[in-house]
N, C-alpha and C positions, 0 to 999 in steps of 0.2 A: 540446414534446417533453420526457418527463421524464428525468433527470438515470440516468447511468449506472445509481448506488445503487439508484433509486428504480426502475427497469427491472428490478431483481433482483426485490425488493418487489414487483412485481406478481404475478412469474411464479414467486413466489418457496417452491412446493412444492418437496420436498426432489429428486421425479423431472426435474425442468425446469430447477431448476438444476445437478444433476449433468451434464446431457447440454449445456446452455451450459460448463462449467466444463472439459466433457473435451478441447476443441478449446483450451482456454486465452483465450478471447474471449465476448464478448458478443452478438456480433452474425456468428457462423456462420465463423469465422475469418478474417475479414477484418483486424481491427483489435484490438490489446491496449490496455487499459484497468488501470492500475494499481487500483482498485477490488477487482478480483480477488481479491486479496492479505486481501482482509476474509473470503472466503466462509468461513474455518473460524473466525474468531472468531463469528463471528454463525451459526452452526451450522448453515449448509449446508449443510457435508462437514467431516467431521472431518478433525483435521490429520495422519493418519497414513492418511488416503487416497492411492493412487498418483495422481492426479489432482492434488492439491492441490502436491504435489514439482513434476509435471512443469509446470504452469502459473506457479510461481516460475520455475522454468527459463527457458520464453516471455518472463513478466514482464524476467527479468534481461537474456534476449539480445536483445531489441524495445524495452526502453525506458531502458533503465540507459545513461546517456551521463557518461562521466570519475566514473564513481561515486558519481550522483547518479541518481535515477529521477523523468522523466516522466511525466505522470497518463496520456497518450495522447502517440501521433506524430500531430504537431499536420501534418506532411505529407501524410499520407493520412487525416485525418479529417477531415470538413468538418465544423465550431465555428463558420462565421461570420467565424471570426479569423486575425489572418494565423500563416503556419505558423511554428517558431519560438521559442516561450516557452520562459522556462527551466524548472530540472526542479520540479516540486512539492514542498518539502520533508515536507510533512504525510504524502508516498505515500514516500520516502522512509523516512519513520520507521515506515512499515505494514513494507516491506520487511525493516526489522529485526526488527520483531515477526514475521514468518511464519519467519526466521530461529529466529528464538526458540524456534516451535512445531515448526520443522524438526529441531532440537536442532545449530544451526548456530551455535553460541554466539560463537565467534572470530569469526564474520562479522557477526554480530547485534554483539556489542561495537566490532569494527572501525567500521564504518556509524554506527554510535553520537557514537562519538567523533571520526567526522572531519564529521558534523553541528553537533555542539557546538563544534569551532572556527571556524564559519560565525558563529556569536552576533556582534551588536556589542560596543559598550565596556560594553554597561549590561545582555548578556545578551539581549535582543532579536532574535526573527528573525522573517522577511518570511513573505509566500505564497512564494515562490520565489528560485532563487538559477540566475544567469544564471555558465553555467561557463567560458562565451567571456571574459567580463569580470571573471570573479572577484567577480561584488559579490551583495547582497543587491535582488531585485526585486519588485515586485508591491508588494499590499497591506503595509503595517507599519504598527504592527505585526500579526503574523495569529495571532491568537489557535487555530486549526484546526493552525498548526505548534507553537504551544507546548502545547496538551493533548496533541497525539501526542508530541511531546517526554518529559511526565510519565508518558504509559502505556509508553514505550518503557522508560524510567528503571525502573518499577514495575518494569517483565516480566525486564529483567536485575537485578535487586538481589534480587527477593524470592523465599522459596522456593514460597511461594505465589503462582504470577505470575496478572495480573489477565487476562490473554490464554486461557492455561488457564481459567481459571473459567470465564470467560464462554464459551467453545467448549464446554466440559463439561458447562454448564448448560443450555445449551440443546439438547444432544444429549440430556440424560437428560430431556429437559421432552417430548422426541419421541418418545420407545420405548413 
């Protein structure tokens, strides 16, 4: 079975994924998928589509727990694995980015910053972070949290954020 992502990537004309995107889900509204949160960087739908707002919406109200976001509700999706895991930081740090492109800046920095006190002593962060327990879980360290870390970084510090480009880019590569 391929991987959320890569489920876009097939079907992944501009008409097939707007009409997945407009339910906020991947699979007919059943189930949210933090993934989501990529479709305007990778030029999907641009990020000032009604679409793209309301399925952050979804994203926030289905999977955002103590203000951390899960990749999926690991309850009603069947992964194999027991239901559970903590929240993804990597999906996480997208969340701040679609913030970003939402022009949600306070909330994009918020998110930002209460990620970066998750770091250990040496700066370090895992695949996940378990919010029952307060600690750092999964893989460590996870290199997929720390580049979204560096794009998150990029997209609030520069005026030229790297989130913008690449949605831009690929929006003008398709006209």
């Amino acid at each position: 079975m391929a991987s959320r992502i890569e489920d876009y990537a097939l079907i992944g004309d501009g008409h097939t994924a707007a009409l997945i995107a407009r339910d906020g889900s991947l699979d007919g509204g059943k189930t949210m998928d933090a993934s989501l949160l990529l479709i305007p960087e990778v030029g999907f739908l641009p990020p000032d589509d009604p679409r793209i707002r309301a399925t952050v919406e979804r994203v926030e109200k289905e999977l955002l727990v103590d203000g951390f976001l899960l990749r999926y509700d690991t309850r009603v999706t069947d992964d194999a694995l027991p239901p559970g895991e903590g929240a993804f930081l990597a999906c996480s740090f997208w969340l701040a980015d679609a913030y970003v492109l939402l022009g949600r800046y306070q909330d994009a920095r918020a998110l930002f910053t209460r990620l970066l006190s998750l770091r250990n002593d040496v700066g370090l962060l895992s695949e996940e972070y378990d919010v029952k327990s307060g600690r750092l879980v999964g893989n460590f360290p996870q290199a997929f949290s720390h580049i979204a870390l560096v794009n998150t970084a990029h997209n609030l510090t520069r005026r030229s954020k790297p989130v913008e480009q690449r949605s831009a880019w690929v929006a003008e590569t398709q006209t």
